[in-house]
N, C-alpha and C positions, 0 to 999 in steps of 0.2 A: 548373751545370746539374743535376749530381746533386742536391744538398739540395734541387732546385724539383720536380724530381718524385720524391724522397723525401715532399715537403710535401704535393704533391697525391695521391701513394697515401694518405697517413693519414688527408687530410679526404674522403675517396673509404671508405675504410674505416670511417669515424666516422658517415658519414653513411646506409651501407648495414646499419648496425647500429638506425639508431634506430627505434623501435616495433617491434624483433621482442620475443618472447614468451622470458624468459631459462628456460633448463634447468637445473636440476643434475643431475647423473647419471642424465641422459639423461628426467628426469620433469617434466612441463610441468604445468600448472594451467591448467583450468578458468576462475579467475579472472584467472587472468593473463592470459589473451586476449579474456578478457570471453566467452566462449561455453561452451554447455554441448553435453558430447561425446556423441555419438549412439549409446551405448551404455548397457545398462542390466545393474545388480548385483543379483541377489537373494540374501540371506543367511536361508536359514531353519531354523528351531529343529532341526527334525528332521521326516526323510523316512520315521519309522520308528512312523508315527501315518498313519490312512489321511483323516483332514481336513487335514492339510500335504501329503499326496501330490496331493489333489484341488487344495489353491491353487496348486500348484507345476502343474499342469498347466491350468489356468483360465489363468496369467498365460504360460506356453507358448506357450497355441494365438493367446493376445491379439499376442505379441511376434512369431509367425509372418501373422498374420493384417495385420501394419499393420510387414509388414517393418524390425523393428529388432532388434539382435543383443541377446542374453538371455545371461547368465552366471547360473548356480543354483549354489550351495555350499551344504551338508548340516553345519552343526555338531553333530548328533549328541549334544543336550541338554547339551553341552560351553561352558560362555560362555568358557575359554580358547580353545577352538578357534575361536568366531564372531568374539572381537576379531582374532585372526590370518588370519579369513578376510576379516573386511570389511577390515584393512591391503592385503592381495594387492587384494580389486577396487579398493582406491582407484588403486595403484599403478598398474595397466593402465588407470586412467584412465577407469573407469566418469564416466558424465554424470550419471546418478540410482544413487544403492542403496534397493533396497527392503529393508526390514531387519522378521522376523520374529524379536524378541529371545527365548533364553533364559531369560535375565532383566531386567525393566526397568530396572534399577539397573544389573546390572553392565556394559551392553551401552552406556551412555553416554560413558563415556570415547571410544572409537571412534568412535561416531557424533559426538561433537563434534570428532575430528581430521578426519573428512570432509568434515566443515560447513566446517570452519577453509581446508580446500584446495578449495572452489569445488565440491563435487560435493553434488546437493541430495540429500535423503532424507525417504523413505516410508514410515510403517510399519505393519505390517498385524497384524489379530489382536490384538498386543498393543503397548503404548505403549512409548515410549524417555523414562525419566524425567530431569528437567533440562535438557532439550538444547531448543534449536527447531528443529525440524525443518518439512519444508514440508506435510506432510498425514499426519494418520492415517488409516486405513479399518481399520475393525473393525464388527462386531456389536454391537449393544446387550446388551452381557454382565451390566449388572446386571438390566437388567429381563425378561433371558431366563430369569434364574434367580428372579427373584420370581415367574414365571410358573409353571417348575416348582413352585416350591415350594407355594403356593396352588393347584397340582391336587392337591399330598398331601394339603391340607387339604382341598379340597371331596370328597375321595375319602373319607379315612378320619376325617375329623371335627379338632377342635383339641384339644391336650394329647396327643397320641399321640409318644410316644418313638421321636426320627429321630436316625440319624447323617448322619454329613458326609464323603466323601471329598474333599478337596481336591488341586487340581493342584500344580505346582512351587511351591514357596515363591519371592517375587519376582517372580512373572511376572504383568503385570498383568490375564490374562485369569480366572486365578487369582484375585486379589483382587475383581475385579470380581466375579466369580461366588459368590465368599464372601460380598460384601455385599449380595447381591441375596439370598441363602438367608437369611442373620441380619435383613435388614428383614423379612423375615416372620419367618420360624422361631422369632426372640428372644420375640416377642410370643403365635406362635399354638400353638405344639408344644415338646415337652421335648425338646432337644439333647441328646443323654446323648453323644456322639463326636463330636469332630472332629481328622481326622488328616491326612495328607499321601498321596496317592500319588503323584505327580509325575506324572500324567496316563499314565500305563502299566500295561496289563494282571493284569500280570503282578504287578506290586507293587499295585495295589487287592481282586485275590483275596487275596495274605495280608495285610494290613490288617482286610481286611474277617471276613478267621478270626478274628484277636487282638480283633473290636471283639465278635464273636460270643460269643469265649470270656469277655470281659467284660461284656458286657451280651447276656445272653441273649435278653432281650424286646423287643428292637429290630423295628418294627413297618416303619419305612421307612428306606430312604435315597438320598439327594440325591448325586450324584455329579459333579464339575463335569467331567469328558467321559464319552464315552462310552465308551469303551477301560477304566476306572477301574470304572464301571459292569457291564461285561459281564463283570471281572473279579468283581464284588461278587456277579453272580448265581453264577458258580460255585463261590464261598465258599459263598453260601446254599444253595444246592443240592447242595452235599455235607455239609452241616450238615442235611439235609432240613427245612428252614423254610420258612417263607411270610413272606417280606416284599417290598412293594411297593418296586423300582427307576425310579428318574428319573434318567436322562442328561441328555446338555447336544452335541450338534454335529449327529444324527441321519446317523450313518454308516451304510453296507448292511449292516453287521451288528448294527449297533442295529436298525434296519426288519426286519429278520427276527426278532430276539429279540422285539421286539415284535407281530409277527404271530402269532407261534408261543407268547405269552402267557407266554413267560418272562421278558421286561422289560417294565415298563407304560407308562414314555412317555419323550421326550428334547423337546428343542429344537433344532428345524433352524434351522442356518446357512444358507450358501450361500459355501463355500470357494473355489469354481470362479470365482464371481461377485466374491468380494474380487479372487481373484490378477489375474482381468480385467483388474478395476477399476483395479488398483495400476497396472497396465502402459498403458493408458490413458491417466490421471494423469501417469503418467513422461513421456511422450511428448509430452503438454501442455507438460511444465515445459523439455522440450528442445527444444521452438519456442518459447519464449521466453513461453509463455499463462499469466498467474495462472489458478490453482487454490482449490477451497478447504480450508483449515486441517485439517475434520474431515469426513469424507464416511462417515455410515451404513448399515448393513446389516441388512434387518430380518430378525426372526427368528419362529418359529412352534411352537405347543406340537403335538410331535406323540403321538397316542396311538393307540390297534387302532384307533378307529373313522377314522382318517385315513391310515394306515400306507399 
């Protein structure tokens, strides 16, 4: 009598096991149960630029507005810290990450362990290289900056000696904007600088000093943000010069610098309207609706007479 209902607890047991979703230590998948978890990850570059503060409160008001729970991490231009932040939201079992890379490159490894455990991914701004992921949304970054760059030309004529601030090495908003300025620039103006400021203030003013103290007769420059840019005018302005500044995001302190005639133009984005977007999108992918691939952002030359 025993060993018969010995028999019958184990196939009692065996059979209240089958179709659950196995754990290990205590972490389930996404794929494992076939469904996507009604939370969302955002991982972005850095809160310490005022056009990632704007998307980061765009996708906010989206994830408050169409109640679903929003997790924000601040890598802090750090890509070690972003691969260890998007590890943490996979682990809590985010359903989407929106992933604002660092860097294109190095931000892949991670994003492919998330793809691997069932959690889909987004990425905003800039691309996550190698990986598939479910949608990019970004701005049309090369043709933002062939836009800039073709108003230095119709402003101050062709062959005029321009520099280049460039953003992070890697990061593909960064490249994108570099080869929007080199499809013109190569052909219509003399490039005499291009350097790096990893899109920061603070390091596009001394950049912009060393490019001074090397080329003196630097007539313009192209700055792929604006933050790099506002740095550039007050290199130039304590250099007491006159050279024509073109930004790239059109932030409220670009719009001032530009009203007040001390920068001449930028390229508006719309930050607010990516992070939207992303969260949106997310939301889509967690009821279960295709999406598509590549979703654009248009963009606009802004100058005083539109400011």
């Amino acid at each position: 009598m025993k060993k018969i209902l010995a028999l019958l607890c184990s196939v009692v047991l065996a059979l209240g096991c089958t179709g659950c979703m196995i754990t290990i230590d205590g972490e389930g998948t996404a794929a494992a149960s076939g469904t996507v978890n009604n939370s969302i990850g955002l991982s972005v570059s850095t809160q310490n630029n005022p056009f990632f503060v704007t998307l980061v409160e765009g996708a906010e008001a989206a994830a408050q507005e169409l109640g679903v729970k929003l997790t924000v991490v601040d890598a802090g231009d750090d890509v070690t810290k972003q691969a260890s932040d998007i590890e943490d939201l996979v682990s809590k079992q985010v359903g989407v990450l929106i992933v604002n890379p660092v860097d294109s490159d190095a931000v892949s490894s991670a994003v492919s362990s998330a793809v691997s455990r069932g959690v889909k991914v987004i990425s905003v701004d800039r691309a996550v290289n190698g990986v598939e992921i479910d949608c990019q949304i970004a701005s049309d970054n090369v043709a933002g900056a062939e836009m800039a760059t073709q108003y230095i030309v119709d402003t101050l004529g062709e062959g005029i000696k321009v520099a280049e601030l460039q953003g992070t090495v890697g990061a593909s908003a960064a490249i994108d904007r570099g080869q929007g300025f080199h499809n013109v620039a190569d052909e219509k103006l003399d490039v005499v600088s291009s350097q790096p400021a990893n899109f920061d203030r603070t390091e596009g003013m001394s950049v912009m000093e060393n490019m001074l103290q090397s080329n003196g007769d630097i007539q313009a420059v192209f700055a792929a943000n604006d933050e790099m840019a506002l740095g550039a005018v007050e290199a130039i302005s304590g250099a007491g010069k006159d050279i024509m500044v073109v930004g790239f995001d059109a932030t409220d302190d670009a719009i001032e610098a530009i009203k007040a005639g001390r920068m001449d133009a930028t390229i508006a984005q719309q930050p607010d309207l990516i992070g939207k977007t992303a969260v949106e999108q997310a939301v889509k992918l967690i009821n279960g609706e295709t999406i598509d691939k590549a979703i654009p952002v248009e963009v606009t030359l802004i100058t005083k007479d539109n400011a």
